[in-house]
mmCIF file as Biopython writes it, N, C-alpha, C and O atoms, coordinates in Angstrom:
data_model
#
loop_
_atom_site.group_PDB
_atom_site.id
_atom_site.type_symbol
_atom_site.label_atom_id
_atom_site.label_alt_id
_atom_site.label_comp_id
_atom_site.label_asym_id
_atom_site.label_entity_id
_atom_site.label_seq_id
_atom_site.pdbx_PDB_ins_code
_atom_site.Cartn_x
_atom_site.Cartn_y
_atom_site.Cartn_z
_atom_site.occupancy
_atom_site.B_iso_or_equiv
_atom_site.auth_seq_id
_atom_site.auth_asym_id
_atom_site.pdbx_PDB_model_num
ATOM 1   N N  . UNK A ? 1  ? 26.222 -46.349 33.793 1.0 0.0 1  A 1 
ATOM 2   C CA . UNK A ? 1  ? 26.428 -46.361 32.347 1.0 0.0 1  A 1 
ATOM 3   C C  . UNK A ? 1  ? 27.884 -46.740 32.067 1.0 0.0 1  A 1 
ATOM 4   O O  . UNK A ? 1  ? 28.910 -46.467 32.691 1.0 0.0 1  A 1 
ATOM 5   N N  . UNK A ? 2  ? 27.672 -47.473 30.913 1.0 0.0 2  A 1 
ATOM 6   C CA . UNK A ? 2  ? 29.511 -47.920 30.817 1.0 0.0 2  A 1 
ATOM 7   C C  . UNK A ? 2  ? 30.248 -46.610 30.105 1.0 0.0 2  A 1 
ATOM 8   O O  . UNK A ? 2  ? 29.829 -45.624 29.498 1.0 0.0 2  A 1 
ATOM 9   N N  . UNK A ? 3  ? 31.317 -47.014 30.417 1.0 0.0 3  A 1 
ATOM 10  C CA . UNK A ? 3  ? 32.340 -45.793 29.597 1.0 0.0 3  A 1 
ATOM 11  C C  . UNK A ? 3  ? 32.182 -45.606 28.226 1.0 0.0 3  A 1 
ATOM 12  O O  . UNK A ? 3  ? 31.980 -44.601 27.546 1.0 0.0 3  A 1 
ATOM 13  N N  . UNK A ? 4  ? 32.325 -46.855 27.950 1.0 0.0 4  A 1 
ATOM 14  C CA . UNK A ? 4  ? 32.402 -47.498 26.432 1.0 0.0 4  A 1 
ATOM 15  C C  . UNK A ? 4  ? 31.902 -46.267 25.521 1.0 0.0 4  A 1 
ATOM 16  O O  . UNK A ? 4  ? 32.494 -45.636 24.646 1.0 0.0 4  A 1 
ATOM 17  N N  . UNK A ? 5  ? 30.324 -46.129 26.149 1.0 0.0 5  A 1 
ATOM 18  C CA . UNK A ? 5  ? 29.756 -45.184 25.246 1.0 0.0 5  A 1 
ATOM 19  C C  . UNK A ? 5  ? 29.458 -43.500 25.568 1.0 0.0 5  A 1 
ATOM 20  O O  . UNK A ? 5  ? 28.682 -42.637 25.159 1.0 0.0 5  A 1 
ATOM 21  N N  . UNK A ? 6  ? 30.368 -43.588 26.378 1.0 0.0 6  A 1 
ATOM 22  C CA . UNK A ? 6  ? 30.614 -41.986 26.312 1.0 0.0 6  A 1 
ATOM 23  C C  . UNK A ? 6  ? 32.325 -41.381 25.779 1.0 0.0 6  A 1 
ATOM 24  O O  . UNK A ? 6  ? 32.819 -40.256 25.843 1.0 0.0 6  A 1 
ATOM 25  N N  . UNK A ? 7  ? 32.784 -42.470 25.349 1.0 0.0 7  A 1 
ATOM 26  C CA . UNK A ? 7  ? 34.070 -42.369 24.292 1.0 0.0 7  A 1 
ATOM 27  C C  . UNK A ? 7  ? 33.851 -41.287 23.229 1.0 0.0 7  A 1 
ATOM 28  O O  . UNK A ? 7  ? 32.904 -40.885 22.553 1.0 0.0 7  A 1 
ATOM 29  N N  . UNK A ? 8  ? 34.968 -41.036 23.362 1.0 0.0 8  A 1 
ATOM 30  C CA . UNK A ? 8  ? 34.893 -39.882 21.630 1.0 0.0 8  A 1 
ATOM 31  C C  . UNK A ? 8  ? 34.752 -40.545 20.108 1.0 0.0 8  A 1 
ATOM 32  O O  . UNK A ? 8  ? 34.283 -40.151 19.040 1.0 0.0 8  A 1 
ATOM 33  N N  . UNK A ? 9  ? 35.314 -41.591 20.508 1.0 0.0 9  A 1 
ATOM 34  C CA . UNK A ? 9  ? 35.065 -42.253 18.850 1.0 0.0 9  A 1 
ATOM 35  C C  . UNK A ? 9  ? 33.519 -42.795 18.901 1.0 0.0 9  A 1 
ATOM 36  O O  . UNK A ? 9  ? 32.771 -42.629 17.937 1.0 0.0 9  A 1 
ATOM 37  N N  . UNK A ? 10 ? 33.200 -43.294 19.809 1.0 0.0 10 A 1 
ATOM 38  C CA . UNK A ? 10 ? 31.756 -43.679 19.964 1.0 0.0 10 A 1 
ATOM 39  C C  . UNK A ? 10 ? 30.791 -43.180 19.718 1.0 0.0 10 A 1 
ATOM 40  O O  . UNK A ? 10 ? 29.887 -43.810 19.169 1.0 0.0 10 A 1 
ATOM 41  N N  . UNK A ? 11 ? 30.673 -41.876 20.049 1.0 0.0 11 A 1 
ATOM 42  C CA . UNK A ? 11 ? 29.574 -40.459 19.698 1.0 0.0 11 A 1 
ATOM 43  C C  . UNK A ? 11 ? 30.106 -40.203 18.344 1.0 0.0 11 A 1 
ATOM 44  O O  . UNK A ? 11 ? 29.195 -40.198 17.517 1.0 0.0 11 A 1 
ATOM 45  N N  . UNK A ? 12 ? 31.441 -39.957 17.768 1.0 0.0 12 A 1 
ATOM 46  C CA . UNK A ? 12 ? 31.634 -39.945 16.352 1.0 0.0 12 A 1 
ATOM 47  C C  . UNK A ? 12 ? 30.812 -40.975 15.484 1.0 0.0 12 A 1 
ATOM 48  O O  . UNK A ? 12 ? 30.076 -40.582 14.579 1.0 0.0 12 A 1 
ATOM 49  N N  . UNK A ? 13 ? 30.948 -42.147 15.758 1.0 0.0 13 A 1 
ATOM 50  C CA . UNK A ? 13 ? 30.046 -43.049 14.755 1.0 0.0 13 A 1 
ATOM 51  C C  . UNK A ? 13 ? 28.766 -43.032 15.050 1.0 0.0 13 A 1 
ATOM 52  O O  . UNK A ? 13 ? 27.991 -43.443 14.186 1.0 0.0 13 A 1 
ATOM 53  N N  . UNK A ? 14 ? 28.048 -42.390 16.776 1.0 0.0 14 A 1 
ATOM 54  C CA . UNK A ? 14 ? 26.622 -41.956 16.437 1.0 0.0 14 A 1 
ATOM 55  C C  . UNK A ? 14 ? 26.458 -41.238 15.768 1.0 0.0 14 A 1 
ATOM 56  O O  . UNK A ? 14 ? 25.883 -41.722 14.793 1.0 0.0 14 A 1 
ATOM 57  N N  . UNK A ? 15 ? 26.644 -40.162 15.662 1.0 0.0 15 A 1 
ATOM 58  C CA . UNK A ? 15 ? 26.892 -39.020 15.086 1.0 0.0 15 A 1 
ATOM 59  C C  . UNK A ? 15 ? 26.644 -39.638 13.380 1.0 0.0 15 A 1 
ATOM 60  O O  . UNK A ? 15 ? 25.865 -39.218 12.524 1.0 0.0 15 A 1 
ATOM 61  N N  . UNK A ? 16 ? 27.353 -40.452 13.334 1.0 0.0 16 A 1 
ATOM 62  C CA . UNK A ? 16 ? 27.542 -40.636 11.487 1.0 0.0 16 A 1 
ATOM 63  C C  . UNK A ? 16 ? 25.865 -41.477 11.561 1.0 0.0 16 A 1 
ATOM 64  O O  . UNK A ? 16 ? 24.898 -41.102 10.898 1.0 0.0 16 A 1 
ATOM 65  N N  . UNK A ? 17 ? 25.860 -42.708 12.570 1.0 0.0 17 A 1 
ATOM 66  C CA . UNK A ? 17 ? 24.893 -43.146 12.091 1.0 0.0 17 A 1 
ATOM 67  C C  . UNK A ? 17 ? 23.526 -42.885 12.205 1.0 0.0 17 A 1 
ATOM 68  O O  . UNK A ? 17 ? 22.611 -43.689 12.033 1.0 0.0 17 A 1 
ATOM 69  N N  . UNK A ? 18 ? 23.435 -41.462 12.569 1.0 0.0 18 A 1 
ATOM 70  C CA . UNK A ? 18 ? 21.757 -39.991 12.923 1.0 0.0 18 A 1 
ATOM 71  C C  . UNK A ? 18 ? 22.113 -40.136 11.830 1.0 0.0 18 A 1 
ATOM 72  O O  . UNK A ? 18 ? 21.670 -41.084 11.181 1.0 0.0 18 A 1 
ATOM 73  N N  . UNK A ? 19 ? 22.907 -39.359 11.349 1.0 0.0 19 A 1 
ATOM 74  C CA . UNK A ? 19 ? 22.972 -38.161 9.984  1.0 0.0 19 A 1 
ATOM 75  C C  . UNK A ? 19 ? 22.448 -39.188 8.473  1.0 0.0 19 A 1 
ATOM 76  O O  . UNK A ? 19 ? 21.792 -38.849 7.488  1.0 0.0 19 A 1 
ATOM 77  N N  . UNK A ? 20 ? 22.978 -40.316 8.789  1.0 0.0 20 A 1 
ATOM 78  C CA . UNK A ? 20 ? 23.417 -41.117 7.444  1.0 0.0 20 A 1 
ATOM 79  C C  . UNK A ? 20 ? 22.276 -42.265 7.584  1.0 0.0 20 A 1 
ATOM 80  O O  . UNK A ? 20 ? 22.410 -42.837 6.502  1.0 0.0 20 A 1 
ATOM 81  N N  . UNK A ? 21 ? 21.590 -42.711 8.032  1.0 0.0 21 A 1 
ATOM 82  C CA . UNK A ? 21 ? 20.886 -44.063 8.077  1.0 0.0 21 A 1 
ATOM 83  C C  . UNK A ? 21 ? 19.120 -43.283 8.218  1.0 0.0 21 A 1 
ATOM 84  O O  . UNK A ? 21 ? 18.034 -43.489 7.677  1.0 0.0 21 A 1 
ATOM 85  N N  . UNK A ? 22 ? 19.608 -42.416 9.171  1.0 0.0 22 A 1 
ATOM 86  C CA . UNK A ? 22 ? 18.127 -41.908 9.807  1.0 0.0 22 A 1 
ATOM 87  C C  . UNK A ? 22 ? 17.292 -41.131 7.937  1.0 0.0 22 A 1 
ATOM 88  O O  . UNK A ? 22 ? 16.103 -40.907 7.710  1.0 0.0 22 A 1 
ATOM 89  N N  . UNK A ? 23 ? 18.242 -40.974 7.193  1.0 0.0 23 A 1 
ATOM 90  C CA . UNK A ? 23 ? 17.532 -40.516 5.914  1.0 0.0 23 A 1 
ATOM 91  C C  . UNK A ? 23 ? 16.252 -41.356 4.843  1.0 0.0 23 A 1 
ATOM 92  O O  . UNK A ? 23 ? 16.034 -42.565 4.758  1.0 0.0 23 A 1 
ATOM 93  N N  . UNK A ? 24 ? 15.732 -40.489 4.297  1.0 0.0 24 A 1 
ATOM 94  C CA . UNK A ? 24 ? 14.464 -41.808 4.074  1.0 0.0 24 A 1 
ATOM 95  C C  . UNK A ? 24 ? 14.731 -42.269 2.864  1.0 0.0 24 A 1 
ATOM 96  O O  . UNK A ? 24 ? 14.604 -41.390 2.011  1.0 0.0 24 A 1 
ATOM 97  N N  . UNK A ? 25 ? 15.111 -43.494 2.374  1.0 0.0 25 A 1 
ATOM 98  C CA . UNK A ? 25 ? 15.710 -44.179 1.514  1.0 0.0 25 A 1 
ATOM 99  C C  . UNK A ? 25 ? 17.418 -44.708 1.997  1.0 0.0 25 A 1 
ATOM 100 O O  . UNK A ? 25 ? 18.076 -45.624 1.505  1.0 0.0 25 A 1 
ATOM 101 N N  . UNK A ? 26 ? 17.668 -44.085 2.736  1.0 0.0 26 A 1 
ATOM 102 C CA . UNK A ? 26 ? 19.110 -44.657 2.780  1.0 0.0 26 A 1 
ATOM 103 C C  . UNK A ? 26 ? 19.156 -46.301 3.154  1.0 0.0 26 A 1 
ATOM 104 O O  . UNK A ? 26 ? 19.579 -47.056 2.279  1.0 0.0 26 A 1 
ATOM 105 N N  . UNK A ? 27 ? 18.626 -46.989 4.742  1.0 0.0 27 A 1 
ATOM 106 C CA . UNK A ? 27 ? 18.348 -48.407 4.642  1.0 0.0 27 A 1 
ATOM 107 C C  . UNK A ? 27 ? 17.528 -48.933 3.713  1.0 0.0 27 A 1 
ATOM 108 O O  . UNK A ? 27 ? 16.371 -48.514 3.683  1.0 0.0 27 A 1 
ATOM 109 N N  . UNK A ? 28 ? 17.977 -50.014 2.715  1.0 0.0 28 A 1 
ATOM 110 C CA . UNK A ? 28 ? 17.560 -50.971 1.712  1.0 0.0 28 A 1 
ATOM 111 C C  . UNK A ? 28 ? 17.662 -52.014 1.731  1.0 0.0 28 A 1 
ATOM 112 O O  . UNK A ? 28 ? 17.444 -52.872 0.876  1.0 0.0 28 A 1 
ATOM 113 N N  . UNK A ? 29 ? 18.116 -52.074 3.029  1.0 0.0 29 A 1 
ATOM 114 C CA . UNK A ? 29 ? 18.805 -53.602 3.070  1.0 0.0 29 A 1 
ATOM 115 C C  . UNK A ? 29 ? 17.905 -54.723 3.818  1.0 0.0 29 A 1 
ATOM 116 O O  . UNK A ? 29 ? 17.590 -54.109 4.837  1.0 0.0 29 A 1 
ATOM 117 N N  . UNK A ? 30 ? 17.314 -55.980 3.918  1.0 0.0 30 A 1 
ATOM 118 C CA . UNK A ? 30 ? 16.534 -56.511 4.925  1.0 0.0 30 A 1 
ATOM 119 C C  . UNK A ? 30 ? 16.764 -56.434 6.029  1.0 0.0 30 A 1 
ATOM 120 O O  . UNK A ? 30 ? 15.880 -56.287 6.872  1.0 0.0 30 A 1 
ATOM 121 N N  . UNK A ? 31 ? 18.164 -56.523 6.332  1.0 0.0 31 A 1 
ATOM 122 C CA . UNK A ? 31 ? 17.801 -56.163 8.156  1.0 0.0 31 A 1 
ATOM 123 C C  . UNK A ? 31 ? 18.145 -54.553 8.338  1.0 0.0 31 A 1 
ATOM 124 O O  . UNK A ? 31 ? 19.094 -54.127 8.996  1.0 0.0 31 A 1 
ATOM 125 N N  . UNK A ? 32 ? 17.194 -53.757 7.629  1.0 0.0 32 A 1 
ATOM 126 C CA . UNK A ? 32 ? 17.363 -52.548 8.158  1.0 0.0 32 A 1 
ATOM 127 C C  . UNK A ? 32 ? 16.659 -51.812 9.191  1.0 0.0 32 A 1 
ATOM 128 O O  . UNK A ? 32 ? 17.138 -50.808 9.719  1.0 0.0 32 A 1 
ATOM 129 N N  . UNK A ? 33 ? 15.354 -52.373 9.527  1.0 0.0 33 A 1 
ATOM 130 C CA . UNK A ? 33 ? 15.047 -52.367 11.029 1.0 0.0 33 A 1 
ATOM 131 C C  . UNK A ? 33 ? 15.931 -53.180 11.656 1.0 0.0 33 A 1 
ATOM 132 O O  . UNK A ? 33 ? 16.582 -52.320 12.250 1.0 0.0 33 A 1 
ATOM 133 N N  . UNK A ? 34 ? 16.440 -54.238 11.963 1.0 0.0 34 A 1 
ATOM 134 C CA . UNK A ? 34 ? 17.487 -54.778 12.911 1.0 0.0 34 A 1 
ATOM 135 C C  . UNK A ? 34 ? 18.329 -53.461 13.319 1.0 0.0 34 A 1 
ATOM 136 O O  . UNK A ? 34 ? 18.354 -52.971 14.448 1.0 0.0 34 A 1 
ATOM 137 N N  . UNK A ? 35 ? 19.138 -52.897 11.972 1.0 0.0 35 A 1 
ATOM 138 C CA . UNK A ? 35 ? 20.152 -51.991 12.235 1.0 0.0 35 A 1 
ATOM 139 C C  . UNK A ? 35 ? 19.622 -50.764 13.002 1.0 0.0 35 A 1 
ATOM 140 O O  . UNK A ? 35 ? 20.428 -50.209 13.749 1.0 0.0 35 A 1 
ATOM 141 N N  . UNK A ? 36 ? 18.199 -50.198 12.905 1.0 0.0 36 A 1 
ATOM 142 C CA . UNK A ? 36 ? 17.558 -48.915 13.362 1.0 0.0 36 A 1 
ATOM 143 C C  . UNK A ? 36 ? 17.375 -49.228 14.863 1.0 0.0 36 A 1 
ATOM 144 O O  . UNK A ? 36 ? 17.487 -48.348 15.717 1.0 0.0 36 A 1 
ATOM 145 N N  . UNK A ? 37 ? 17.138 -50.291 15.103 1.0 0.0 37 A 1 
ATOM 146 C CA . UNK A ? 37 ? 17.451 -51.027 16.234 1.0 0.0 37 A 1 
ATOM 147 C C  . UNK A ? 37 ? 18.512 -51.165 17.430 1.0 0.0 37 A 1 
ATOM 148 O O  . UNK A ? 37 ? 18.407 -51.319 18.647 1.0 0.0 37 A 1 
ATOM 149 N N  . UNK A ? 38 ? 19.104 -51.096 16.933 1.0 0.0 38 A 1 
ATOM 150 C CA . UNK A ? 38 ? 20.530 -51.549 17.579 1.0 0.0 38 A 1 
ATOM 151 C C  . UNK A ? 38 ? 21.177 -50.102 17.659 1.0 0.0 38 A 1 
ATOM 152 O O  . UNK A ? 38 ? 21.822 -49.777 18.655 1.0 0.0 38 A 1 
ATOM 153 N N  . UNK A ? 39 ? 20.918 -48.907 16.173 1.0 0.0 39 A 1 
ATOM 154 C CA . UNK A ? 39 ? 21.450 -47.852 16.628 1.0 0.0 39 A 1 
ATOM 155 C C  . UNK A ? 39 ? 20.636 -46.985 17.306 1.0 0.0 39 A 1 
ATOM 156 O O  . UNK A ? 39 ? 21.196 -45.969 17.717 1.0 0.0 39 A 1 
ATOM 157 N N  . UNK A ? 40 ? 18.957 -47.160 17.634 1.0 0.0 40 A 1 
ATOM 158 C CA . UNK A ? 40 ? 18.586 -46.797 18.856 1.0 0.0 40 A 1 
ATOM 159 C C  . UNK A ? 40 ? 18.944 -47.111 20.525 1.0 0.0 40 A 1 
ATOM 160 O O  . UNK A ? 40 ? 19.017 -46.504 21.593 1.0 0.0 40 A 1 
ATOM 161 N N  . UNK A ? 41 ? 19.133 -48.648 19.902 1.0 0.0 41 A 1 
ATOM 162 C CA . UNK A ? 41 ? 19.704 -49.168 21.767 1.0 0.0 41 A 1 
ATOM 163 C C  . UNK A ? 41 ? 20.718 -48.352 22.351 1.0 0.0 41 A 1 
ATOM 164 O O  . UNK A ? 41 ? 20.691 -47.729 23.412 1.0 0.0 41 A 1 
ATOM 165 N N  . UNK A ? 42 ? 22.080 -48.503 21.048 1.0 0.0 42 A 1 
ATOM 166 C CA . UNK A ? 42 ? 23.761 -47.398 21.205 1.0 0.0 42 A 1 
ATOM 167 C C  . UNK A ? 42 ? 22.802 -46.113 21.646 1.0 0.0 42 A 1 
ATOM 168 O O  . UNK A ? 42 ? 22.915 -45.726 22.810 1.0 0.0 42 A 1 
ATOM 169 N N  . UNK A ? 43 ? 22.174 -45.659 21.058 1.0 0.0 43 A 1 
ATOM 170 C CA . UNK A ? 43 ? 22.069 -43.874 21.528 1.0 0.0 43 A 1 
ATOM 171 C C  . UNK A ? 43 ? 21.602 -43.841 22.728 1.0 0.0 43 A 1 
ATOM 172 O O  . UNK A ? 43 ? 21.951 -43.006 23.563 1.0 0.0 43 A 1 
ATOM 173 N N  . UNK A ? 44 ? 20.652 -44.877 22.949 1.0 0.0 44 A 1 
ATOM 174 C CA . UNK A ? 44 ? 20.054 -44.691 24.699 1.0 0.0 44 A 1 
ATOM 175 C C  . UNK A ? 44 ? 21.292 -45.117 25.706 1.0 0.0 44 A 1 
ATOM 176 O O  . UNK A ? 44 ? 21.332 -44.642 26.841 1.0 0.0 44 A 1 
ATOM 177 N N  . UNK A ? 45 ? 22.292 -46.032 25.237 1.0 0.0 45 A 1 
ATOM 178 C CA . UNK A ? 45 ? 22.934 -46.248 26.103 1.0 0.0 45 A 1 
ATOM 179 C C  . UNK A ? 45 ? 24.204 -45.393 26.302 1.0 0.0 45 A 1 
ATOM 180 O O  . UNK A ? 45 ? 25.011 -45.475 27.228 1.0 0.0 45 A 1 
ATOM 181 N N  . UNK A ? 46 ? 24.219 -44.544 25.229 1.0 0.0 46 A 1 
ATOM 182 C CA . UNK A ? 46 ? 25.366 -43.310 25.020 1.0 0.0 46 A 1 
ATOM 183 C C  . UNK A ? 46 ? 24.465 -41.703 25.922 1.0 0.0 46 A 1 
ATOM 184 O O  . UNK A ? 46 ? 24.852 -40.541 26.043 1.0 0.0 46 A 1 
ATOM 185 N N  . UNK A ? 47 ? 22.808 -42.616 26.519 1.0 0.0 47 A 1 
ATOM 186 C CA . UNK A ? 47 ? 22.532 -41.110 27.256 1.0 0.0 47 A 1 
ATOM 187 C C  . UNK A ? 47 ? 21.965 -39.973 26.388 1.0 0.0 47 A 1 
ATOM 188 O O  . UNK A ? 47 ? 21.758 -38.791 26.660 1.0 0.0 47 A 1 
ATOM 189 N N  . UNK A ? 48 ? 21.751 -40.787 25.101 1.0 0.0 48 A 1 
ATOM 190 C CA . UNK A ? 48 ? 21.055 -39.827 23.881 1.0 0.0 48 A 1 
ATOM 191 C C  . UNK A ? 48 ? 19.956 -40.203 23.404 1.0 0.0 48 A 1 
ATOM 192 O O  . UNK A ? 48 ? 19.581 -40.156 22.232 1.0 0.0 48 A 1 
ATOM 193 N N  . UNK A ? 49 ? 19.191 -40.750 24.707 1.0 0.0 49 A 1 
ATOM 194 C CA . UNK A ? 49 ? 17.712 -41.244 24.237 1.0 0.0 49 A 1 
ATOM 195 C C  . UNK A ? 49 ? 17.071 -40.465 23.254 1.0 0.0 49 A 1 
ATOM 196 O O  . UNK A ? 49 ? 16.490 -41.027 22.325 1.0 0.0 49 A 1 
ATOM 197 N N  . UNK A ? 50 ? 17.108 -39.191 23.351 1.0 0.0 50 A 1 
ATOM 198 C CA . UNK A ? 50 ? 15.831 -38.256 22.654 1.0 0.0 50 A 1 
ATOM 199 C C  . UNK A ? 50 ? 16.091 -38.361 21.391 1.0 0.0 50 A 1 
ATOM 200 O O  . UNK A ? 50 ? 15.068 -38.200 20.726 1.0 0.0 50 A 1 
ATOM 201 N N  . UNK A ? 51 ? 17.163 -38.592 20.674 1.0 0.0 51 A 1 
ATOM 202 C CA . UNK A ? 51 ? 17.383 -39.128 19.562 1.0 0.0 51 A 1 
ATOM 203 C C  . UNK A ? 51 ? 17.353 -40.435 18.954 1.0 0.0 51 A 1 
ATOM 204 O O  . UNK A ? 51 ? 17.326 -40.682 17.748 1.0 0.0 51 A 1 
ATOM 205 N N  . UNK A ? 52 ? 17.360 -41.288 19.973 1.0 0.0 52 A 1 
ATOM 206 C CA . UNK A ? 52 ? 16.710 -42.937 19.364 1.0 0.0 52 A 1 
ATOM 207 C C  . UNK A ? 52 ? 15.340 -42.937 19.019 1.0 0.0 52 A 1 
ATOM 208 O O  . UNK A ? 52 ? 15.034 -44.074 18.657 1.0 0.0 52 A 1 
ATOM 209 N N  . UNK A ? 53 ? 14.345 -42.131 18.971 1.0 0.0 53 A 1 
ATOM 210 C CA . UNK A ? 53 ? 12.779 -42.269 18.699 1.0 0.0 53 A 1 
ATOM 211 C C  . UNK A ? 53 ? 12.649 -42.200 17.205 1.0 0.0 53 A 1 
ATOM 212 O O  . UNK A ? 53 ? 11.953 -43.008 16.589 1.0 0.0 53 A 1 
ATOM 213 N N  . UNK A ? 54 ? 13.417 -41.096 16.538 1.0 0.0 54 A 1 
ATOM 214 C CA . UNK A ? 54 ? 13.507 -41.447 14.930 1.0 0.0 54 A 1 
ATOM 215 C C  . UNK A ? 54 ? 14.052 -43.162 14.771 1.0 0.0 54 A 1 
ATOM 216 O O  . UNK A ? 54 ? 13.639 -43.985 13.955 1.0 0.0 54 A 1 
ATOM 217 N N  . UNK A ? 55 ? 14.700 -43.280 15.429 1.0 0.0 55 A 1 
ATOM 218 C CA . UNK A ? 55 ? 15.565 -44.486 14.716 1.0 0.0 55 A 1 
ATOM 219 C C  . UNK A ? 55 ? 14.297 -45.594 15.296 1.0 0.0 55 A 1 
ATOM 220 O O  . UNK A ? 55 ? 14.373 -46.799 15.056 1.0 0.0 55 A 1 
#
């Protein structure tokens, strides 16, 4: 696993983007599956799979 994503600022912006995106209405945007996407890939690759299944 790379470092990258076991950084402290890194888990800070997972962290923001569970709390804040994962809400129902918050993505409105067209590529908001793209984005649920990509912040599932970050969490599996930060080792926080069990939390990419909402996303």
């Amino acid at each position: 696993m790379n470092r990258y994503w076991s950084q402290l600022h890194t888990a800070r912006l997972l962290d923001q983007g569970t709390a804040h995106w994962l809400q129902p209405g918050h993505l409105r945007h067209a590529a908001a599956v793209a984005d649920l996407g990509i912040l599932a890939h970050a969490l599996v690759r930060a080792g926080r799979g069990g939390e990419a299944g909402p996303a």
